[in-house]
N, C-alpha and C positions, 0 to 999 in steps of 0.2 A: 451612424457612427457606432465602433462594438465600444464595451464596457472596457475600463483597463481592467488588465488580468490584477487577481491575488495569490499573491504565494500561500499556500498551505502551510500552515504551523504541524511541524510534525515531531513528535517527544519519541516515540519507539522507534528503535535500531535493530534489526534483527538479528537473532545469533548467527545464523548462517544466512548468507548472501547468494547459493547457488545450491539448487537439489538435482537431480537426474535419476533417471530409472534406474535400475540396478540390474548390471549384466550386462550393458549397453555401452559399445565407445562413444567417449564423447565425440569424433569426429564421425558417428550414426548419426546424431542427433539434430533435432531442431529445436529452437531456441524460443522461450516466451519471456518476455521483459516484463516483469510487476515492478511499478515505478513505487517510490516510500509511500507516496498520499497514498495510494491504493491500497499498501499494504498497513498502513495507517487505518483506512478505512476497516479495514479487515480486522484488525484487532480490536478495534471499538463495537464493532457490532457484531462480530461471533465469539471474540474470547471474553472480552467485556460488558457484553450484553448492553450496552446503550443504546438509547433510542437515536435516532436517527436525526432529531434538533439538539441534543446535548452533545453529539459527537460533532456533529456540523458546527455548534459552539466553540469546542475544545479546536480545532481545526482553521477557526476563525473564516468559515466560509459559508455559503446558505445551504439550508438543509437541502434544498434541489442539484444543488453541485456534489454535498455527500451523496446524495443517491445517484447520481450518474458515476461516480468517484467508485462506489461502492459494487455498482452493476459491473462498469469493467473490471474492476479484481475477480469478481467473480466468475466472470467470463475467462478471464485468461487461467485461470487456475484449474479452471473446469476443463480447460481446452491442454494444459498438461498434462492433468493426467488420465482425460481419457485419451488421448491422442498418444502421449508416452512422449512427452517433450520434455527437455531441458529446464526449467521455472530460476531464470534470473531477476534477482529484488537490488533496483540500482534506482539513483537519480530523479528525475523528474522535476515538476514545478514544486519545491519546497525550501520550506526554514527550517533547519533541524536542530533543536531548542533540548539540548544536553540539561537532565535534571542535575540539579547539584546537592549536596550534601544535604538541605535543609526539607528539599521539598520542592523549589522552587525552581521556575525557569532563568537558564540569562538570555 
């Protein structure tokens, strides 16, 4: 019997939701999907510098699910832009937990 899945709590929204090469039509292109968790992962541990059990924390999932979490963002990001793909940040398995005025999650 598998585990039941957990939604990934996820607070960051990104400004921009689609990047591409420059110079390039988009109907050249091929497309890479970073889902939020991923991109979640990604800003906890490169622009935030957290460890890898505090982010897993914040995310409300175990640190081995961040680091598989963490590994694919990295992979697909890797693979836009050496490869000269598309990099779209949509959807996936998440809660997306809007900070509000005070600090605090709803």
């Amino acid at each position: 019997m598998t585990r039941p899945f957990k939604c990934r709590k996820v607070t960051a929204e990104p400004r921009a939701y689609y990047f591409k090469p420059r110079a390039v039509p988009l109907c050249e292109l091929k497309e890479t999907t970073l889902h939020l968790d991923e991109f979640q992962a990604l800003k906890y541990a490169e622009l935030d510098k957290k460890d890898q059990r505090a982010a897993a924390a914040a995310m409300k999932i175990s640190r081995q699910t961040f680091g598989t979490i963490l590994a694919s963002a990295r992979r697909k990001l890797a693979d836009a832009v050496v490869n000269g793909k598309a990099l779209k940040i949509e959807g996936g398995p998440v809660e997306l937990r809007r900070p509000t005025c005070g600090g605090e999650h709803k």
